[in-house]
Structures are given as C-alpha cells and as structure tokens.
C-alpha positions as CSV (number, residue, x, y, z in Angstrom):
1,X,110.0,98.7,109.1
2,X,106.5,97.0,107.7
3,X,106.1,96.6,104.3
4,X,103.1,96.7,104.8
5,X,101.2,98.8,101.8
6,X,100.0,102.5,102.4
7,X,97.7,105.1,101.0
8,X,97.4,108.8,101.5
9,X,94.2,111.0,102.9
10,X,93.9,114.0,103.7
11,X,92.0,114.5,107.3
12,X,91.0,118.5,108.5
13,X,93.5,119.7,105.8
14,X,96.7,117.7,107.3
15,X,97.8,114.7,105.4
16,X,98.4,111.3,106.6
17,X,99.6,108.0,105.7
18,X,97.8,105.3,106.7
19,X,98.0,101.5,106.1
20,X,95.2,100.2,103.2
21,X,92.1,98.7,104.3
22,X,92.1,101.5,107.4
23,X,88.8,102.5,108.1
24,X,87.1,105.5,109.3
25,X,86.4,103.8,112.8
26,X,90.2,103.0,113.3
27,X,91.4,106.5,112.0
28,X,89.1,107.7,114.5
29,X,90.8,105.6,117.4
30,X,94.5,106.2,116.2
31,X,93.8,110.1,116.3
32,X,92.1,109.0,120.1
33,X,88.8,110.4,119.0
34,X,85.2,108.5,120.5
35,X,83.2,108.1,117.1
36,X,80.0,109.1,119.1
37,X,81.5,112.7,120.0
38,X,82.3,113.5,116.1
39,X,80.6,114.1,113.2
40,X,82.4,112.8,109.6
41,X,82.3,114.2,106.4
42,X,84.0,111.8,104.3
43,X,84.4,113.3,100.5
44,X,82.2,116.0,100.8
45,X,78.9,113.6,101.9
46,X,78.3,113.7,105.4
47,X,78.5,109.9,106.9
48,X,75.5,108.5,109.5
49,X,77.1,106.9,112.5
50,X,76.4,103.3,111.0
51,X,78.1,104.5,107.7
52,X,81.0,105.4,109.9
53,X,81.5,102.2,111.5
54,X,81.5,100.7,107.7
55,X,83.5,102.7,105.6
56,X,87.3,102.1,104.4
57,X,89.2,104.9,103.5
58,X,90.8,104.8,100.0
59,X,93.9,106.6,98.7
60,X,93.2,110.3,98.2
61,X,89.8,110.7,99.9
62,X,89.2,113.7,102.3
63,X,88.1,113.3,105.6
64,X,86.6,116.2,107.8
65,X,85.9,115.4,111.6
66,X,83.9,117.7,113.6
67,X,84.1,117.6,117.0
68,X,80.1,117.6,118.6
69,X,80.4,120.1,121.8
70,X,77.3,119.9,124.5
71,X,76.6,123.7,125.5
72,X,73.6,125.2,127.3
C-alpha cells in the first residue's frame, strides 16, 4: 500500500480519491477519457483546452466533464 498522500474531489457528482499533484489531464486518462472529446468545468468556471492541460486538482474541488458528441 503507497503512502503516498491523497486528496478528495468530487468529479460528475461521484467522489474520488486521487493522489496530490493529480491534474486534470491525468484524471482525464485514468477515467480513459481523450481530453479533446470533453469539455471541463472545474469549480464552476469552465476550463479552455490549454487551461486543461495546466491545472492541478486540489482537495475538495468539483470537477464536471462533459462528453462533446458529433451529430448531424
């Protein structure tokens, strides 16, 4: 077992424990989601795809991920 320190977010309304220093680009992978076909929302402020690639999650924040479905 790692001893390795953890914080807790919230992600669509389900919580998860994640190591510290995760970002929002390797959440993204471990849920096997391609940052290109989502859109974040990252405590309430909607993230550009540049802000995505930068940002660390801390302990409490809320996280919504919209999928981004092509349709005709």
């Amino acid at each position: 077992m790692s001893n390795e320190p953890t914080i807790s977010i919230t992600a669509n309304g389900k919580t998860y424990v994640v190591p510290e220093g995760t970002t929002i680009i390797s959440f993204l992978e471990k849920m096997e989601l391609a940052p290109h076909r989502v859109v974040i929302e990252h405590n309430r402020n909607a993230l550009t795809p540049s802000e995505i690639r930068k940002k660390t999650i801390l302990d409490g924040d809320i996280i919504e991920i919209v999928k981004v479905v092509a349709g005709g």
